[in-house]
N, C-alpha and C positions, 0 to 999 in steps of 0.2 A: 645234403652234403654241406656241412657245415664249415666252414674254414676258421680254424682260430688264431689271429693274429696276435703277437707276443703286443706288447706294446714298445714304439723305440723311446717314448719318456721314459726317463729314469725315476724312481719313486724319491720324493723329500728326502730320505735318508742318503741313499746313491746318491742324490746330486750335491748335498751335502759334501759327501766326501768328494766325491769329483774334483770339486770346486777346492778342495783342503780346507773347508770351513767344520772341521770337526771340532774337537773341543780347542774353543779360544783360548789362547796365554793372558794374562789377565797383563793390563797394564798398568802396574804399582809405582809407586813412587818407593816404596821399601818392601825389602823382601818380608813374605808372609810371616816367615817365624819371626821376622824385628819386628814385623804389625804387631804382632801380637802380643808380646813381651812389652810393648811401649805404654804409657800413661797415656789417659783419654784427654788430661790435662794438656799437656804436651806435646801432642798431637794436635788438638784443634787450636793452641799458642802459635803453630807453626802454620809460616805465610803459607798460602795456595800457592802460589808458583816458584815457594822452594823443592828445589832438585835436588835429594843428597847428595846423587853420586855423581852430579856434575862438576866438572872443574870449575873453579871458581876464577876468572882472569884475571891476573896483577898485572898493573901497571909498571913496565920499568920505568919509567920515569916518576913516579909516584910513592908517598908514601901511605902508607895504611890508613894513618889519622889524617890526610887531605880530605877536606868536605867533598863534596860531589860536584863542585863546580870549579874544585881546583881538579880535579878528576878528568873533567868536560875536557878545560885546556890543557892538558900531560896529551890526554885522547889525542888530540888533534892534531899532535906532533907526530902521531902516529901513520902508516901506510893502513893504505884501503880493509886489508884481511884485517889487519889486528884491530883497525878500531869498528869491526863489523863483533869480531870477538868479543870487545869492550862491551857494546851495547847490547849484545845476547845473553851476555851473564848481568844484565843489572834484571833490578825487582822490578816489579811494576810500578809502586813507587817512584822508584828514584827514576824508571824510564818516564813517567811522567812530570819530574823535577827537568830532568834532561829537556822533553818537548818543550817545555816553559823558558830556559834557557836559551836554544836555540828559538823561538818566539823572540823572546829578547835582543836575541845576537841580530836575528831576521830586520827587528825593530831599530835599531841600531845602523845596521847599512843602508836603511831605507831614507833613515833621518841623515844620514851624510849624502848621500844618492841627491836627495831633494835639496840639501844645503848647495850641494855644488851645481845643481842645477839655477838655483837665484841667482848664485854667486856668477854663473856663465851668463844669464840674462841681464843682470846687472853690469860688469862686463861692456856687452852686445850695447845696452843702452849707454854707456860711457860714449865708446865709442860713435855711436851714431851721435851723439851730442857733438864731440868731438866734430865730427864729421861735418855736421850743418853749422856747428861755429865758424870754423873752418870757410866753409861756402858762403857765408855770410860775409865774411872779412871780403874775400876773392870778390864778390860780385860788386861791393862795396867800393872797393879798391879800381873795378873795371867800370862799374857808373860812373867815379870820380875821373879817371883817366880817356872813357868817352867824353863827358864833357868838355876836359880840358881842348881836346883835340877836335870839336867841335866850335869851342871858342876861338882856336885856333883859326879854323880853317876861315870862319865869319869874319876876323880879323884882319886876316891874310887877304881875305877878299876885296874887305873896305881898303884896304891899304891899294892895292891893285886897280879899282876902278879909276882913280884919276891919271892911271896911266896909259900913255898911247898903244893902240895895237900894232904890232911890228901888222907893216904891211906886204907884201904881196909883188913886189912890183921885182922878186928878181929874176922875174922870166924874157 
């Protein structure tokens, strides 16, 4: 007595479907019939990461003929979405003009960043000069003024000694 169990694997093609991995949509940059009616010319002149049918983003504040780095700064007047926009629609290219740029720009705050940093130590050192000049005059000023008052008092004393002590006697 034999039992025969069905199997619950699905066979390659079942799971295939299953899955909806039946026949793949192709992912084109241009519809088949434009493929094909196109020049091989033409087509391999054309960057890899042109998008036909993608929108192409302008700039309002920009004009057409701005190089890419009057472009950068139009960009940056921009809010967060649009200038996310800006950078999605450039080439690879110019996205790599762009990182160069900002590189620069980076370069740039870094070297004012460090400038103001001497400039604050610099500053700090004034001031501490400032400071111990200062302390120097004071201490100068109060050696000079012990003295005096030390001569004083040696003076005061000499002067003092040839004179009688009040005595005692008024009890």
């Amino acid at each position: 007595m034999g039992a025969h169990f069905k199997s619950t694997q699905p066979s390659g093609p079942e799971l295939a479907q299953q899955m909806g991995l039946g026949k793949e949509e192709p992912d084109l940059d241009y519809e088949p019939q434009e493929l094909r009616s196109m020049n091989y010319q033409t087509l391999k002149g054309t960057a890899f990461d042109f998008e036909p049918y993608s929108s192409r983003f302008t700039l309002p504040n920009a004009q057409p003929t701005d190089d890419l780095t009057q472009k950068l700064f139009a960009a940056s007047e921009l809010n967060r979405p649009e200038q996310a926009k800006f950078f999605a629609s450039l080439t690879i290219d110019d996205w790599e003009q762009a990182g160069d740029w900002f590189l620069d720009r980076f370069g740039d705050v870094m070297k004012r960043l460090k400038e103001a940093r001497q400039e604050k130590r610099e500053a700090a050192k004034r001031f501490e000069d400032e400071v111990e000049h200062r302390h120097d005059a004071v201490s100068k000023k109060r050696k000079l003024t012990d003295d005096a008052l030390s001569e004083m008092k040696t003076s005061g004393a000499l002067v003092l000694q040839g004179t009688p002590r009040k005595g005692r006697s008024d009890a």
